[in-house]
Residue, then its C-alpha position, 0 to 999 in steps of 0.5 A: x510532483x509527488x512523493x508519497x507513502x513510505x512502508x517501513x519494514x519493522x523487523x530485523x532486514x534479514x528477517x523481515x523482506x524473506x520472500x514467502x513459500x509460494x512467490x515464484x518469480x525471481x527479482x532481477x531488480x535492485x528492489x524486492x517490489x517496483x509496482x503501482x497503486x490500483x484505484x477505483x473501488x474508493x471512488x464516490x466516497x460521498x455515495x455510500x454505498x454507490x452504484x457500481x460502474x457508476x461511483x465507483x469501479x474495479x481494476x482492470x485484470x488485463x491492465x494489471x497483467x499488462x503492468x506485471x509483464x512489464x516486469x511489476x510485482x506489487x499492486x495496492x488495491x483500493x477500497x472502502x470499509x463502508x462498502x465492504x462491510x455496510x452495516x458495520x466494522x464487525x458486520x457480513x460483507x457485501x458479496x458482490x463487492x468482496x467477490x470484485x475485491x477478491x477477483x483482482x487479488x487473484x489477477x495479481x497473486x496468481x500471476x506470482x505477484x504482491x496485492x496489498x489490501x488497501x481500506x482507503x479510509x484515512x482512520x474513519x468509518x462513516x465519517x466518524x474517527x474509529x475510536x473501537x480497537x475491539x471492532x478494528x481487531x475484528x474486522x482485520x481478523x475476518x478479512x485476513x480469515x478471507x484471504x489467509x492462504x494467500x501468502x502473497x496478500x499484504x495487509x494495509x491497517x488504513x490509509x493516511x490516518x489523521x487529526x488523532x489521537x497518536x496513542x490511538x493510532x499506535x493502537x488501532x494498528x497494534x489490534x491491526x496486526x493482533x486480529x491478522x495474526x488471529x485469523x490464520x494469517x502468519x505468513x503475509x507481511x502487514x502495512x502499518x501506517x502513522x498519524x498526520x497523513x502518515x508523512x514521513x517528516x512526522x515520523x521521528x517526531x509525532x510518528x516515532x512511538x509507532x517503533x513500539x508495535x510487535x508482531x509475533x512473525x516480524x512481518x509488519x511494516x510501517x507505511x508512511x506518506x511522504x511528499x518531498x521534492x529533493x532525493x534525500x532527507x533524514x527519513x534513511x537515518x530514522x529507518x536505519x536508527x531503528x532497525x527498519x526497511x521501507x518501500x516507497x508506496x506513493x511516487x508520481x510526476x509530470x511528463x515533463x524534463x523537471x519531473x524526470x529529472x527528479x524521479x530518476x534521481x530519487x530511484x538512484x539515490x534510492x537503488x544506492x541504499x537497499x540497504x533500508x529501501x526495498x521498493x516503491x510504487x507509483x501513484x496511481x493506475x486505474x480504469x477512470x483517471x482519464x487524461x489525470x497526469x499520473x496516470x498510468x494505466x495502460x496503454x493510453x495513460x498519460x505517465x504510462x506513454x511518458x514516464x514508465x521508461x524511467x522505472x524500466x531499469x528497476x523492474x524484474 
């Protein structure tokens, strides 16, 4: 069972969760965002840059629109700084992989619907811990250039930092933010995430200094990984303590009575306090998961013929 990314909304509720000008589609849900993780442009991470269709590959638009008639409304894509940017973080962007990355935003956004850029690089580059604010800044500044009129775009700094310095982390994430903000992109919410693989049991203790990043507009976030198997924990009382809302980014389970006990319960427990949750997003859909059991692309996933009822009451 998994239960995973927690993304913590660091300005006031009220401010913060504000649908932007251009979303069009209204919410009959509890939640403001019940969607999913999208995969396959981080895959062969071991083969930089790797051969499209054969390391790695895109989503698949007619999958993501089957899921947002389903009623989903937020889709986290990922891939890799190394391919973007091959040369360096501050370095010109591979065309045909910024022209892919490009095309499934837009299958999602133009359907009215949230795509969260995701670099599925844990806060390394090449391997190597990034230690330069100044490049990070940078390249955060040049791909929020590249998707700044899309107001439904939502930036992820990194995926599941970790093993480093917490001052580091607190500030790669704070010149995150500074070079989005930069760049023109005032409107678009920003996901940070936390040191320790951005688990949520590390956030009052290792993670809490991340209280302290600013963001001129109030649209930043603070996304969390969380694996837990009961419902409840002392994560609802940090946000509340300090003011934040939260999406749940990564929840997953088996097709099995176990797992759909637990899922339901945790999306009750959590559709009873919007209050501090105002989503989440099961793990994981994808063109090459195959017979992976939280696999959730339509329509031959194993989670998507077994589990997808038990989100049906939250979608929109």
């Amino acid at each position: 069972m998994k239960f995973g990314n927690l993304i913590l909304i660091a300005a006031a509720a009220g401010s913060a969760v504000a649908a932007p000008a251009k979303e069009q589609k209204k919410r009959s849900s509890v939640f403001q965002w019940v969607g999913i993780n999208e995969s396959g442009a981080e895959f062969g991470e071991k083969t930089i840059p790797g051969e499209y269709g054969t390391e790695y590959i895109f989503p698949d638009p007619s999958s993501i629109s089957t899921l947002i008639g389903k009623g989903m409304n937020i889709f986290r894509i990922q891939f890799l700084m190394e391919r973007l940017v091959p040369n360096s973080m501050t370095g010109s962007y591979n065309a045909d992989y910024l022209a892919n990355l490009t095309s499934v935003v837009d299958a999602v956004t133009k359907a009215g619907s949230y795509a969260i850029l995701d670099p599925h690089n844990y806060g390394r580059f090449n391997g190597e811990i990034i230690t330069s604010t100044d490049d990070f800044q940078a390249f955060w500044k040049n791909l929020a250039g590249e998707f700044k009129s899309n107001d439904l775009v939502i930036f992820d700094t990194n995926n599941e930092y970790h093993d480093m310095d917490q001052d580091l982390v607190l500030n790669l994430n704070q010149a995150a933010i500074n070079g989005i903000r930069a760049a023109g992109a005032t409107e678009q919410y920003i996901f940070v995430e936390g040191n320790s693989w951005s688990g949520a049991w590390t956030w009052p203790e290792i993670n809490d200094n991340m209280k302290d990043l600013t963001d001129p507009r109030t649209r930043s976030g603070l996304r969390v990984y969380h694996h837990r198997q009961g419902k409840s924990d002392g994560r609802p009382q940090w946000l509340k303590d300090n003011g934040k809302v939260g999406i749940l980014g990564e929840f997953a389970g088996g097709v099995n009575k176990q797992c759909r006990t637990a899922i339901s319960g945790m999306l009750e427990y959590m559709a009873d306090n919007t209050d501090v949750w105002k989503g989440a997003m099961w793990w994981a859909a994808g063109p090459w998961w195959g017979d992976y059991m939280f696999n959730m692309e339509p329509e031959t996933g194993a989670a998507y013929k077994g589990m997808l009822d038990l989100l049906e009451p939250y979608l929109g």
